[in-house]
mmCIF file of the C-alpha atoms, coordinates in Angstrom:
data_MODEL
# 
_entry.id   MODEL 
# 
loop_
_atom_site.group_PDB 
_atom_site.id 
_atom_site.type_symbol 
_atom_site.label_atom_id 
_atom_site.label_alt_id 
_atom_site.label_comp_id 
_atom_site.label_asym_id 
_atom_site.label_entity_id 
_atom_site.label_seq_id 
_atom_site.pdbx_PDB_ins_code 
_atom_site.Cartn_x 
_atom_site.Cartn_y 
_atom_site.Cartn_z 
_atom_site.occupancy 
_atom_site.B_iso_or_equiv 
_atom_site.pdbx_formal_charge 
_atom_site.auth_seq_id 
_atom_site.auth_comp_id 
_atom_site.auth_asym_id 
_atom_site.auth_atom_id 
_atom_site.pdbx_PDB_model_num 
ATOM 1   C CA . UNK A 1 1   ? 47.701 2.087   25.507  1.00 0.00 ? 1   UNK A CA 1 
ATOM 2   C CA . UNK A 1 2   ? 45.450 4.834   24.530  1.00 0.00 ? 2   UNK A CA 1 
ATOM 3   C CA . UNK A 1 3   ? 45.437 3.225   21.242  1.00 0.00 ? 3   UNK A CA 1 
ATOM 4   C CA . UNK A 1 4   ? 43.889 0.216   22.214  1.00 0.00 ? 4   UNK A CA 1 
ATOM 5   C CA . UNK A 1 5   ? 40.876 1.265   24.056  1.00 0.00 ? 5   UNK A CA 1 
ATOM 6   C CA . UNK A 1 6   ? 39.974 3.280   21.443  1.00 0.00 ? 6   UNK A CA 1 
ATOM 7   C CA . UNK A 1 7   ? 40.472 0.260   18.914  1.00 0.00 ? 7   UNK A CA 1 
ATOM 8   C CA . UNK A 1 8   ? 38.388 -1.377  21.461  1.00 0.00 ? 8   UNK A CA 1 
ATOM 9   C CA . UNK A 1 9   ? 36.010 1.398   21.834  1.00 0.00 ? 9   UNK A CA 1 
ATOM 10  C CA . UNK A 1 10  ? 35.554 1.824   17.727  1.00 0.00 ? 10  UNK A CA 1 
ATOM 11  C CA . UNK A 1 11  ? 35.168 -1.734  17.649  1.00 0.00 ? 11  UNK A CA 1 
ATOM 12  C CA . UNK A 1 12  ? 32.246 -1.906  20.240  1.00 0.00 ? 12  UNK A CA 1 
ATOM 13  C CA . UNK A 1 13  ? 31.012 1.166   18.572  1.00 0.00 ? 13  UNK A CA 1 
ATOM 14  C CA . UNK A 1 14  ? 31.003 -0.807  15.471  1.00 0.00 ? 14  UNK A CA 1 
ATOM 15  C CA . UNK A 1 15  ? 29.274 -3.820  16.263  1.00 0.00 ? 15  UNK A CA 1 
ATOM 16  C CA . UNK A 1 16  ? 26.179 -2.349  18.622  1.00 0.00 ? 16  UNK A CA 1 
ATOM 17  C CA . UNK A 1 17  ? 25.308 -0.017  16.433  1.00 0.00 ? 17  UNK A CA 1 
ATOM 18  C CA . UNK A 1 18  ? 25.596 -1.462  13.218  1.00 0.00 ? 18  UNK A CA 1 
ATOM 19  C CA . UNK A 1 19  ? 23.547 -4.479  14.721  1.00 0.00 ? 19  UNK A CA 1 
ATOM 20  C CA . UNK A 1 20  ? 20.906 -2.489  15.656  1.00 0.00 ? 20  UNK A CA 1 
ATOM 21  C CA . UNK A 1 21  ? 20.578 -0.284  12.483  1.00 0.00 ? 21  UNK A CA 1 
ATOM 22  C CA . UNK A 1 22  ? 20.350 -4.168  10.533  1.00 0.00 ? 22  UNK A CA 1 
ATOM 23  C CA . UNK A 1 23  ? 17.683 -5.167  12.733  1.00 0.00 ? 23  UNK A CA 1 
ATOM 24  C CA . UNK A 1 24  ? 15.724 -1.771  12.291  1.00 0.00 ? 24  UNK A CA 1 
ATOM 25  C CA . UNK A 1 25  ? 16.559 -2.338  8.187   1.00 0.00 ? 25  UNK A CA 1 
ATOM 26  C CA . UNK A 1 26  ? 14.948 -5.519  8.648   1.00 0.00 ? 26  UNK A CA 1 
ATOM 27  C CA . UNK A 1 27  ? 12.117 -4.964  10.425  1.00 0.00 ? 27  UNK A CA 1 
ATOM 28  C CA . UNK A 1 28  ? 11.270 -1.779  7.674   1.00 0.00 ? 28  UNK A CA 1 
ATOM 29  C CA . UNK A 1 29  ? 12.035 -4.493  4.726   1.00 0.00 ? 29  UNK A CA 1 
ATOM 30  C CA . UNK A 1 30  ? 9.973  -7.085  6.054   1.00 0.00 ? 30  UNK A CA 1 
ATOM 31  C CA . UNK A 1 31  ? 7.107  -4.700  6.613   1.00 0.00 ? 31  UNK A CA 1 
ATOM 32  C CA . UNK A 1 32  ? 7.654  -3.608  3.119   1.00 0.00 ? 32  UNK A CA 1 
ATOM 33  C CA . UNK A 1 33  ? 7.139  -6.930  1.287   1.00 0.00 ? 33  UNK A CA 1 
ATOM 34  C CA . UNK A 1 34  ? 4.357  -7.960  3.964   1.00 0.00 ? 34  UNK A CA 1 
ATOM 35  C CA . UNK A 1 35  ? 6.248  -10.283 5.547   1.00 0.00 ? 35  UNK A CA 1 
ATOM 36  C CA . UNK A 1 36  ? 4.750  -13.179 8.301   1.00 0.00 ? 36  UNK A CA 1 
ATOM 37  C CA . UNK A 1 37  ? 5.220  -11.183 11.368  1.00 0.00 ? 37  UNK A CA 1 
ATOM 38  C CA . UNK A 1 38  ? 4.076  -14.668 13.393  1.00 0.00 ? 38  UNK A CA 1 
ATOM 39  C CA . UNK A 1 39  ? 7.485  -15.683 12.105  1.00 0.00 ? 39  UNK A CA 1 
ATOM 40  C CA . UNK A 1 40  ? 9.890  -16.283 15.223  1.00 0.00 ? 40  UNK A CA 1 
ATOM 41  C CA . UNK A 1 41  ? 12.679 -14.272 13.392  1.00 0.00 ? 41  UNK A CA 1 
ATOM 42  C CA . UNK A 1 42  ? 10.049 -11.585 12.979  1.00 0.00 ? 42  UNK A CA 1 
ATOM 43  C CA . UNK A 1 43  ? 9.294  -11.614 16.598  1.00 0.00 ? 43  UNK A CA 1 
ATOM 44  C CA . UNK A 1 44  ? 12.811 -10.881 17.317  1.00 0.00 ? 44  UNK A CA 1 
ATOM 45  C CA . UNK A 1 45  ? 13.313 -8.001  15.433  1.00 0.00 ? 45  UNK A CA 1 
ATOM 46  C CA . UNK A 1 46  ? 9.811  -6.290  16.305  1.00 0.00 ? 46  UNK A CA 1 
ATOM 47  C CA . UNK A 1 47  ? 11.277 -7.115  20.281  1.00 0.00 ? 47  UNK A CA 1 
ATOM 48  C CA . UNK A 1 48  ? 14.446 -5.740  19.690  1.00 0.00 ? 48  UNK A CA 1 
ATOM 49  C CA . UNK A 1 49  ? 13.738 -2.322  17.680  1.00 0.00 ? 49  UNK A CA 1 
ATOM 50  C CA . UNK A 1 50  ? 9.977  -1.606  19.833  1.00 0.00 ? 50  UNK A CA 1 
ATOM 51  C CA . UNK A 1 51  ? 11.485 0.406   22.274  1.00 0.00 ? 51  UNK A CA 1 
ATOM 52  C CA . UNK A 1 52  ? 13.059 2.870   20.328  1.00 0.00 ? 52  UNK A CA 1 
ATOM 53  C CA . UNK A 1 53  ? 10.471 2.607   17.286  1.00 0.00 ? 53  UNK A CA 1 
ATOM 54  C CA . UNK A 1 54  ? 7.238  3.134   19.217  1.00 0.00 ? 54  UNK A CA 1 
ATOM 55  C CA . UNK A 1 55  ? 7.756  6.308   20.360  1.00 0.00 ? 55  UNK A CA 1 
ATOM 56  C CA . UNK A 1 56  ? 9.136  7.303   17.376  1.00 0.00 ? 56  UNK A CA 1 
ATOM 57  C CA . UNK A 1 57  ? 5.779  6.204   15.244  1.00 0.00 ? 57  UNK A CA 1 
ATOM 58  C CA . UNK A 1 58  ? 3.561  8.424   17.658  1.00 0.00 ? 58  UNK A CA 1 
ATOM 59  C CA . UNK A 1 59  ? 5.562  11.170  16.158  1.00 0.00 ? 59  UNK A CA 1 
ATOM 60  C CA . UNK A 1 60  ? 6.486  10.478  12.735  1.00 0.00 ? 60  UNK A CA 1 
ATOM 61  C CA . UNK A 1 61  ? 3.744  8.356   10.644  1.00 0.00 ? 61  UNK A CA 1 
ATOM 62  C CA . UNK A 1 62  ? 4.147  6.151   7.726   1.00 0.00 ? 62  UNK A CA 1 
ATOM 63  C CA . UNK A 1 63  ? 3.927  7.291   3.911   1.00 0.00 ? 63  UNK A CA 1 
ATOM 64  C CA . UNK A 1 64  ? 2.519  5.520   1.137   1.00 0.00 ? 64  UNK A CA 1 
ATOM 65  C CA . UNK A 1 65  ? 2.957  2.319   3.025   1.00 0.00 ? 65  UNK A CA 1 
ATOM 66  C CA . UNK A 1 66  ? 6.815  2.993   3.637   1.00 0.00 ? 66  UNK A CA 1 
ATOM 67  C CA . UNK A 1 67  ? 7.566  3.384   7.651   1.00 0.00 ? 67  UNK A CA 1 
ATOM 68  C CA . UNK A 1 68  ? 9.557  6.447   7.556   1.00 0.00 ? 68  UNK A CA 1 
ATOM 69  C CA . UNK A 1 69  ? 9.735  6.054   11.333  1.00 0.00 ? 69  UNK A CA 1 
ATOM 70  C CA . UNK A 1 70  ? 12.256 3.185   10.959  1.00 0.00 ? 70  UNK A CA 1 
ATOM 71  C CA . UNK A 1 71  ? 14.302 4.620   8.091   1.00 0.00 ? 71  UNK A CA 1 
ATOM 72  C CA . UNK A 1 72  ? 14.705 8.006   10.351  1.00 0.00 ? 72  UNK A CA 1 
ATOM 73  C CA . UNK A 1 73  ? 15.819 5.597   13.792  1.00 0.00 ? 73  UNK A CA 1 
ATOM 74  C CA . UNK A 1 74  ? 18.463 3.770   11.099  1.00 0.00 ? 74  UNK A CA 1 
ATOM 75  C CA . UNK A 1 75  ? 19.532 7.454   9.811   1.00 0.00 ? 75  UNK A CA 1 
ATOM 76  C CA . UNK A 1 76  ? 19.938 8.285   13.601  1.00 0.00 ? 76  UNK A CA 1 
ATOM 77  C CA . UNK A 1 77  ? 21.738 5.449   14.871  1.00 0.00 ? 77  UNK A CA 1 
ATOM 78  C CA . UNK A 1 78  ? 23.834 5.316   11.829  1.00 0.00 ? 78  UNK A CA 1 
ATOM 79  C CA . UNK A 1 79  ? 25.019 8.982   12.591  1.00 0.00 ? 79  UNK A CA 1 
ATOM 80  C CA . UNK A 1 80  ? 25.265 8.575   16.376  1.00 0.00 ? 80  UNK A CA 1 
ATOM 81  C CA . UNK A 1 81  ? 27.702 5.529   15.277  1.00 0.00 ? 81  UNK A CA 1 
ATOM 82  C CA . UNK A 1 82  ? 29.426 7.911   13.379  1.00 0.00 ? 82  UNK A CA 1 
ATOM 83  C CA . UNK A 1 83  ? 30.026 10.958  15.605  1.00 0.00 ? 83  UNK A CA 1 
ATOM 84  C CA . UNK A 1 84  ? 30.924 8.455   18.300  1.00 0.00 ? 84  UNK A CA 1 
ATOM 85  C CA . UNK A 1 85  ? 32.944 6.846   15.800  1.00 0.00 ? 85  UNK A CA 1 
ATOM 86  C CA . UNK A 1 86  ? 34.488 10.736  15.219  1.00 0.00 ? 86  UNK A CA 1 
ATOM 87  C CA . UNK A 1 87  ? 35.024 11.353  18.716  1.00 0.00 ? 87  UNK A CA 1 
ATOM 88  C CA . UNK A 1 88  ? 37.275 8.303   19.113  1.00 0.00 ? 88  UNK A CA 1 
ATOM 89  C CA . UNK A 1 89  ? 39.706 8.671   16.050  1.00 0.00 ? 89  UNK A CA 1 
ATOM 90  C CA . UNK A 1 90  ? 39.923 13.014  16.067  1.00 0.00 ? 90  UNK A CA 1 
ATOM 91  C CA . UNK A 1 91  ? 38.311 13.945  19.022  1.00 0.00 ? 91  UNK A CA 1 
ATOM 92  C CA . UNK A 1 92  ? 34.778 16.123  19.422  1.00 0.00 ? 92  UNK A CA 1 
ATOM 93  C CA . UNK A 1 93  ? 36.574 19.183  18.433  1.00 0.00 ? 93  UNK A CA 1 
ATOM 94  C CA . UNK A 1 94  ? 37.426 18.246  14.703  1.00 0.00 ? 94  UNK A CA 1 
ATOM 95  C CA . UNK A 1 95  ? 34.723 16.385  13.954  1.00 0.00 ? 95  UNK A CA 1 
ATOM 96  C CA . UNK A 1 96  ? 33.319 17.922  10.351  1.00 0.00 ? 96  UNK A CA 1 
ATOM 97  C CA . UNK A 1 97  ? 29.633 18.551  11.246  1.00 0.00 ? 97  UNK A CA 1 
ATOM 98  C CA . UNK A 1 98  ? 29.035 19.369  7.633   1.00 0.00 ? 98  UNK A CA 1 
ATOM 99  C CA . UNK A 1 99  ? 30.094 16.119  6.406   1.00 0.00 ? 99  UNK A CA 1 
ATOM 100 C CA . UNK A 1 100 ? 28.683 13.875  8.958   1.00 0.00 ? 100 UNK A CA 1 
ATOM 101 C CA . UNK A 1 101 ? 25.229 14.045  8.049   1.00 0.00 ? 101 UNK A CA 1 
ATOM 102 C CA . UNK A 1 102 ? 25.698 13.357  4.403   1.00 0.00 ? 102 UNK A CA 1 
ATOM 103 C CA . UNK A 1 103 ? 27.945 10.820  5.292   1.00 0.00 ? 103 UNK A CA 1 
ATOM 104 C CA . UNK A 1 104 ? 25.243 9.247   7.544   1.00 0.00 ? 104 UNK A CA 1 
ATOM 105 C CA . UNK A 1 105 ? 22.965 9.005   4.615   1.00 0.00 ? 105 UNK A CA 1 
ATOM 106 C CA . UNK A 1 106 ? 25.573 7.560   1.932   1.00 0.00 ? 106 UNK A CA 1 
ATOM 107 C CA . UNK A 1 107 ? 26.572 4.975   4.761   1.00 0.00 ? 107 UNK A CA 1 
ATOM 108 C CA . UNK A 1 108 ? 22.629 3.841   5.409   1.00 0.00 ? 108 UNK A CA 1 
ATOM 109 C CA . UNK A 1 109 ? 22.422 3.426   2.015   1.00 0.00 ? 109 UNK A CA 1 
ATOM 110 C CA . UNK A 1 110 ? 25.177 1.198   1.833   1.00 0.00 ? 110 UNK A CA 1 
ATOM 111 C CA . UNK A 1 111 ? 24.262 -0.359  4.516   1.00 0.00 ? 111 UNK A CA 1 
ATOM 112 C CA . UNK A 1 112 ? 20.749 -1.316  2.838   1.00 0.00 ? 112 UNK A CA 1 
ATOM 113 C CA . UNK A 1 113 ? 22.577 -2.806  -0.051  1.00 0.00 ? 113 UNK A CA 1 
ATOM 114 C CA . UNK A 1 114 ? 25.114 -4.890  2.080   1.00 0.00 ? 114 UNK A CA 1 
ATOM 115 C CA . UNK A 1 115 ? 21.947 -6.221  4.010   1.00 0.00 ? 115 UNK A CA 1 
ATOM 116 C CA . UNK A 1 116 ? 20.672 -7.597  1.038   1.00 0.00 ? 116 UNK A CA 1 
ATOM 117 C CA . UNK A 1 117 ? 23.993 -8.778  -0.317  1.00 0.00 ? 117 UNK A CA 1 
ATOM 118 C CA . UNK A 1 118 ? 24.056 -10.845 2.848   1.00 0.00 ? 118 UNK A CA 1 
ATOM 119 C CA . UNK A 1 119 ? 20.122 -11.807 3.046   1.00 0.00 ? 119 UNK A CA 1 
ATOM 120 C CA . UNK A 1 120 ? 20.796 -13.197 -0.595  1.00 0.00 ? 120 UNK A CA 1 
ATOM 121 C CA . UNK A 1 121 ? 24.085 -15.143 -0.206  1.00 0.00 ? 121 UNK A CA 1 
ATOM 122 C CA . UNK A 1 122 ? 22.759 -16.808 3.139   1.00 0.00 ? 122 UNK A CA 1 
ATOM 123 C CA . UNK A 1 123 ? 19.077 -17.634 0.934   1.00 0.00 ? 123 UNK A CA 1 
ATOM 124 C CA . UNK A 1 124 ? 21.257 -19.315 -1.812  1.00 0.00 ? 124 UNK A CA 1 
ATOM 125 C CA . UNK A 1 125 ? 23.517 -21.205 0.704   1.00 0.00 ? 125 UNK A CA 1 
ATOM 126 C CA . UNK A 1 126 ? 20.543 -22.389 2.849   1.00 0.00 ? 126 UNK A CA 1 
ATOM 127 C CA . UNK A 1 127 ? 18.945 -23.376 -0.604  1.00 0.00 ? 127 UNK A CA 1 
ATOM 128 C CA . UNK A 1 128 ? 22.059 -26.212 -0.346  1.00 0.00 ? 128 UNK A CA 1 
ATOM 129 C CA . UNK A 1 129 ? 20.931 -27.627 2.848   1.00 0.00 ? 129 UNK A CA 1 
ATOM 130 C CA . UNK A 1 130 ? 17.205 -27.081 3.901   1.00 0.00 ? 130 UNK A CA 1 
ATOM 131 C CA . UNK A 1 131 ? 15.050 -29.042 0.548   1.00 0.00 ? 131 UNK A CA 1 
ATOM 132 C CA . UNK A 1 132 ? 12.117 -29.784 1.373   1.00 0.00 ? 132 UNK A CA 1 
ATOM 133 C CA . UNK A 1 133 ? 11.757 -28.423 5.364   1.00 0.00 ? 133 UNK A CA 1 
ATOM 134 C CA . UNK A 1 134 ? 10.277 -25.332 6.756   1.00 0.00 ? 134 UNK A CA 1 
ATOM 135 C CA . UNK A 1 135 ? 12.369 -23.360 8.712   1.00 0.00 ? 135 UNK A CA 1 
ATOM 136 C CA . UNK A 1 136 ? 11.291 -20.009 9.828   1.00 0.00 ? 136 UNK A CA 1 
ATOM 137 C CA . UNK A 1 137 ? 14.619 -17.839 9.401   1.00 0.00 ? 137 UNK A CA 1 
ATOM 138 C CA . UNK A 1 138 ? 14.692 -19.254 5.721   1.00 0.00 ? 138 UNK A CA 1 
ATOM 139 C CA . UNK A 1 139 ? 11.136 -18.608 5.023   1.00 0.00 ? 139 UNK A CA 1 
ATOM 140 C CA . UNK A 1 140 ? 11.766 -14.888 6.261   1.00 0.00 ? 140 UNK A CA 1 
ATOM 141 C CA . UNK A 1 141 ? 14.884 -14.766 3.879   1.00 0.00 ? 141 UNK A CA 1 
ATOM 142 C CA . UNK A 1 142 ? 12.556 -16.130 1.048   1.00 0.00 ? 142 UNK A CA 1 
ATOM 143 C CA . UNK A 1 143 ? 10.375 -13.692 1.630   1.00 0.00 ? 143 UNK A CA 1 
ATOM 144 C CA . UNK A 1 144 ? 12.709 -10.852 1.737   1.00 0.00 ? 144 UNK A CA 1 
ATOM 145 C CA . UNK A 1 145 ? 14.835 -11.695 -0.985  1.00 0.00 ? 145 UNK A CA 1 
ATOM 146 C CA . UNK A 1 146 ? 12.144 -13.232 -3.427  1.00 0.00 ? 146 UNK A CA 1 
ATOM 147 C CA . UNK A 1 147 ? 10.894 -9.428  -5.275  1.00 0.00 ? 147 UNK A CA 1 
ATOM 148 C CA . UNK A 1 148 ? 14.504 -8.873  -5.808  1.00 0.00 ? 148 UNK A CA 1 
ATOM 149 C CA . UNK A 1 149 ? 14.847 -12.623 -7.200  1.00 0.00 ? 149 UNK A CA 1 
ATOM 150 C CA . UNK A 1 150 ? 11.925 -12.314 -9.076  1.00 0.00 ? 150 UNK A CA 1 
ATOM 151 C CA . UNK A 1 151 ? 12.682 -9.530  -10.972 1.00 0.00 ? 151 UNK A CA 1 
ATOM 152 C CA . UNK A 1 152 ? 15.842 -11.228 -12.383 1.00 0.00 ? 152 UNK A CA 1 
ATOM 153 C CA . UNK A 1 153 ? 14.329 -13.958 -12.905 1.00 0.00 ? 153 UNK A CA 1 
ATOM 154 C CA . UNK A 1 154 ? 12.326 -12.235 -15.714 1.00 0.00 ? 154 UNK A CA 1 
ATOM 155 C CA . UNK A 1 155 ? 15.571 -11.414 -17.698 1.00 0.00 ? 155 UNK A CA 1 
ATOM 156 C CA . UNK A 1 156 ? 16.920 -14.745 -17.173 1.00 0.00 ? 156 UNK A CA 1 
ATOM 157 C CA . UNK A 1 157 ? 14.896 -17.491 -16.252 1.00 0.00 ? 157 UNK A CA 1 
ATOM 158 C CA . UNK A 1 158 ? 15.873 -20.685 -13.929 1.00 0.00 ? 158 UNK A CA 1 
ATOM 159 C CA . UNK A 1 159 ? 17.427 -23.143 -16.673 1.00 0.00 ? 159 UNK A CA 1 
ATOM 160 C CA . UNK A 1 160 ? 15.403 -26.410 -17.799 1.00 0.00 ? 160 UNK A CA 1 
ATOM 161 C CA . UNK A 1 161 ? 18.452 -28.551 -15.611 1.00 0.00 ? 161 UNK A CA 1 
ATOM 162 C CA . UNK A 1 162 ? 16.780 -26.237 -12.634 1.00 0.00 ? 162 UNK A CA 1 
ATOM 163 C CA . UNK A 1 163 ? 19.940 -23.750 -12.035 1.00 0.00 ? 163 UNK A CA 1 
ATOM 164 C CA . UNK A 1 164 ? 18.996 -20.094 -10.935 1.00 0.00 ? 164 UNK A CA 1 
ATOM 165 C CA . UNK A 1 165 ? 21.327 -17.186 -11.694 1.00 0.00 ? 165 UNK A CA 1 
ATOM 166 C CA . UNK A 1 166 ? 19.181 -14.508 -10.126 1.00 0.00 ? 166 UNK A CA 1 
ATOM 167 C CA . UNK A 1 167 ? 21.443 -14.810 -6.940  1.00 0.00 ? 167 UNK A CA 1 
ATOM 168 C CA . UNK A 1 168 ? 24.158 -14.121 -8.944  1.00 0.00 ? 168 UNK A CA 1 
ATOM 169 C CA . UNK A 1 169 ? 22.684 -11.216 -10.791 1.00 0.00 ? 169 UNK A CA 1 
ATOM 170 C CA . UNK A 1 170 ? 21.387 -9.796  -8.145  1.00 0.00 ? 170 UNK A CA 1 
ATOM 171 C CA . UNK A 1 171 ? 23.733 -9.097  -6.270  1.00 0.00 ? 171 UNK A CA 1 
ATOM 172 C CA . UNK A 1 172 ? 26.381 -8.299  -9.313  1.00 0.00 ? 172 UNK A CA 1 
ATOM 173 C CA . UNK A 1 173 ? 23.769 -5.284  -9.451  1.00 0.00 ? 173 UNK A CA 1 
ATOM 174 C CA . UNK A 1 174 ? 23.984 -5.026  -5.767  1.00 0.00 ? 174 UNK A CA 1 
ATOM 175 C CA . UNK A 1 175 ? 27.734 -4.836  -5.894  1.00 0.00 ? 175 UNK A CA 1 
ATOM 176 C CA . UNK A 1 176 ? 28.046 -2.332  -9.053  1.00 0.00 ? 176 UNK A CA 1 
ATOM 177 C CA . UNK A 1 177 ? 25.505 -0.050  -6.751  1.00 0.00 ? 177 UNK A CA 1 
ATOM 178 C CA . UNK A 1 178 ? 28.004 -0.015  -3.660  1.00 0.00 ? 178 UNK A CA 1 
ATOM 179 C CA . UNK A 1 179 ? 30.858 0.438   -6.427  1.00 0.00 ? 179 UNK A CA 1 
ATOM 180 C CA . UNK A 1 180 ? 28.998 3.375   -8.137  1.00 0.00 ? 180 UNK A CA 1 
ATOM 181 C CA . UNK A 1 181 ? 27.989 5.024   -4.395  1.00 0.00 ? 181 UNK A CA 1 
ATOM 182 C CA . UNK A 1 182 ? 31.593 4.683   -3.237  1.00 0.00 ? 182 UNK A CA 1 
ATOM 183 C CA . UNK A 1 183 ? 33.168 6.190   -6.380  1.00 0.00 ? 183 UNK A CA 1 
ATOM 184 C CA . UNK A 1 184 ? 31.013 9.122   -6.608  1.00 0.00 ? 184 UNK A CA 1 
ATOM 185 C CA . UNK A 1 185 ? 31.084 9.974   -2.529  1.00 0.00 ? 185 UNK A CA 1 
ATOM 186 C CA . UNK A 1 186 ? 34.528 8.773   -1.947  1.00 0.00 ? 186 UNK A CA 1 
ATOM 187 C CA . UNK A 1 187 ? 32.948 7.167   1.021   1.00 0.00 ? 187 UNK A CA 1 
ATOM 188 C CA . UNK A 1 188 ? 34.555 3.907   2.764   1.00 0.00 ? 188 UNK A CA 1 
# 
């Protein structure tokens, strides 16, 4: 029995936190690329990570544009997710302590590129279905995933019958990061 509540209790763990640390990811990318914050999607995100990312900007300003105030609430959720995460499977008192904080940066990281994975597979699905319409959610996707696009796009540009392999580059790249960060760390 013990075994499922803690199944239960690393799943929960799972999904809250790793929701949250997405939504503060987004909010820091779509401030990065100057996104429409009048977007409704926007709206949602800045509701969602405020509370914890106010008081956190009174202490810790931004940098050369980037909000290091978000990336340092994502670093601290992501290892509060993993200690809790710790606690469940060997208990408080084995937890490495000297591993967990590396491990909390390698998993952000991954975490970054697995957003964007996502962000670009959902923009190129949605690129099926929505011609011609404005939709808020996909004009936040467009506007998150276009630098990235972009930039392919220079190397290989959309063919003349309209086809665009940037997706698919992109996130070949994407993947061969994760593959690279895993094999070096050892990590997931």
């Amino acid at each position: 029995m013990t075994s499922a509540f803690s199944n239960v209790g690393l799943f929960l763990i799972d999904i809250i936190f790793s929701i949250f640390v997405y939504a503060v990811l987004l909010r820091f990318f779509l401030q990065w690329v100057k996104a429409d914050f009048y977007n409704p999607l926007c709206q949602l995100i800045i509701r969602v990570t405020d509370p914890l990312l106010r008081p956190l900007r009174k202490v810790i300003p931004g940098f050369f544009g980037v909000d290091c105030a978000a990336i340092l609430l994502a670093y601290l959720v992501t290892l509060l997710q993993l200690i809790f995460t710790s606690i469940l499977i060997v208990g408080a008192a084995n937890i490495p302590w000297h591993f967990v904080w590396l491990a909390a940066i390698i998993k952000l990281i991954l975490t970054m590129v697995t957003l964007y994975i996502w962000l670009i597979v959902i923009r190129a699905i949605a690129s099926w279905f929505v011609q011609g319409m404005y939709n808020p959610i996909i004009a936040a996707l467009f506007q998150l995933t276009e630098p990235l696009l972009s930039k392919a796009r220079r190397i290989i540009p959309v063919t003349k019958s309209g086809f665009d392999f940037s997706p698919i580059i992109v996130i070949i790249v994407l993947i061969c990061i994760q593959i690279f960060i895993t094999s070096i760390f050892g990590y997931y």
